[in-house]
C-alpha positions as CSV (number, residue, x, y, z in Angstrom):
1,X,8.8,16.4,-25.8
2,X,6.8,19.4,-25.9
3,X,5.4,18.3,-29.2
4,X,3.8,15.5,-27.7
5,X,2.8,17.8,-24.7
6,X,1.5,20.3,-26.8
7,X,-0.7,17.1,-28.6
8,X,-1.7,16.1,-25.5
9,X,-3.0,19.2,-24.7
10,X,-5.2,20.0,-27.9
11,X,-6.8,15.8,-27.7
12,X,-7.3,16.8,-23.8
13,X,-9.2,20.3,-24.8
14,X,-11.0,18.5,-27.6
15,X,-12.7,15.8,-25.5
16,X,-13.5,18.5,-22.8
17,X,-15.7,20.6,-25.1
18,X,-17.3,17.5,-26.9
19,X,-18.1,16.4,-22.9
20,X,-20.0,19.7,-22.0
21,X,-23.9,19.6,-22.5
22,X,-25.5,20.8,-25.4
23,X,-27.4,24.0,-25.9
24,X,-31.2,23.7,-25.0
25,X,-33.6,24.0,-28.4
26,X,-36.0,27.1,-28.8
27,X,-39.6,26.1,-28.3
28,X,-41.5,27.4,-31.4
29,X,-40.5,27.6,-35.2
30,X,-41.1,25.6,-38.2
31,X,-40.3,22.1,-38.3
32,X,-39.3,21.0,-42.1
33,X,-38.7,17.9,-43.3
34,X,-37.4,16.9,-46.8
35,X,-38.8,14.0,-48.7
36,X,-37.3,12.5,-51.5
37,X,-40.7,10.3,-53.3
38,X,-43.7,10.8,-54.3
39,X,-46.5,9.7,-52.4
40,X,-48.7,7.1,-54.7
41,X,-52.2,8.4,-53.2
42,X,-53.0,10.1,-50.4
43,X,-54.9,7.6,-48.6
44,X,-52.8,5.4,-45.6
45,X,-55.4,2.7,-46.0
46,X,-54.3,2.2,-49.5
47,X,-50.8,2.5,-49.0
48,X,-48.7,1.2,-46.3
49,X,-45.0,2.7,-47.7
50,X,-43.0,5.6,-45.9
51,X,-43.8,7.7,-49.2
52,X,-47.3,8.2,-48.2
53,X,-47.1,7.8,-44.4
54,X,-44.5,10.3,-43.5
55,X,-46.5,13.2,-45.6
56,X,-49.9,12.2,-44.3
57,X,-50.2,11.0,-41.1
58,X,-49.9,14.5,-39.5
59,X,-53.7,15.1,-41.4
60,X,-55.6,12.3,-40.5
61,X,-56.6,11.6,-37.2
62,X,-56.1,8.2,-34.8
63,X,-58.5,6.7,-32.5
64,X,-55.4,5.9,-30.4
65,X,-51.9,6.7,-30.6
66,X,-48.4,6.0,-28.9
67,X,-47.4,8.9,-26.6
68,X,-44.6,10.6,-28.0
69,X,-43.2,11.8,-25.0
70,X,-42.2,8.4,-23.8
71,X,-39.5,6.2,-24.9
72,X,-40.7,2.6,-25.8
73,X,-43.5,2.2,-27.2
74,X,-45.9,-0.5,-25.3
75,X,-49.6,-1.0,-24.4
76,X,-48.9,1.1,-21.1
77,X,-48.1,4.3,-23.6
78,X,-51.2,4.0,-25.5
79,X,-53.0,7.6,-25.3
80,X,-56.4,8.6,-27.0
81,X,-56.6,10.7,-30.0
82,X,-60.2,10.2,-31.3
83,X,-61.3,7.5,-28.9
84,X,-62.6,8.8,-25.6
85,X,-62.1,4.9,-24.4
86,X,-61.6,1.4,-25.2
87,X,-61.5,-2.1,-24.0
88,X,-60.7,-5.6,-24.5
89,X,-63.2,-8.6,-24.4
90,X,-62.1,-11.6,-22.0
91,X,-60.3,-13.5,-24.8
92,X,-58.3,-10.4,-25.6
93,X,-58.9,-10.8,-29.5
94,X,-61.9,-8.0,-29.4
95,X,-61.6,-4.3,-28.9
96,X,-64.0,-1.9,-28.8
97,X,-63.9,2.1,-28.3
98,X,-65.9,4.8,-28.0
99,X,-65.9,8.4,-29.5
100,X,-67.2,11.5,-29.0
101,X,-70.0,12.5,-31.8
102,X,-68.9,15.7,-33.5
């Protein structure tokens, strides 16, 4: 009985600490990420595989891009990068923006 009791216990203490919240992250610090290929070219226009993407999209810029800080991505999270603003024609099949001259 007090083998059972004593399981009990442990599987009880267990789920407890796997319940409790995790420990907040440190702002700051060096992100790294591993990649196992080598990239073909350096230019995303080129290439369209993770290979290339993952290494370079953090160097060029977008004129638009998805806001990271939200969950789904959907027209509503769409945030400027390059472009200073954009729109639509009437047919929705035409979109023009607008950037600041450097």
């Amino acid at each position: 009985m007090s083998l059972k009791l004593s399981a009990f216990v442990a599987a009880l203490g267990i789920a407890a600490m796997a319940a409790s919240p995790a420990s907040a992250q440190k702002k700051g610090g060096t992100l790294r990420l591993y990649h196992n290929d080598n990239p073909p070219s350096t230019s995303l226009l080129e290439e369209s595989t993770i290979a290339s993407v993952m290494p370079f999209a953090a160097v060029f810029n977008n004129l638009v891009v998805f806001d990271p800080a939200k969950v789904h991505e959907s027209i509503d999270t769409v945030i400027p990068d390059l472009a200073e603003s954009w729109s639509w024609d009437q047919t929705n099949t035409k979109l023009t923006s607008s950037c600041g001259t450097a």
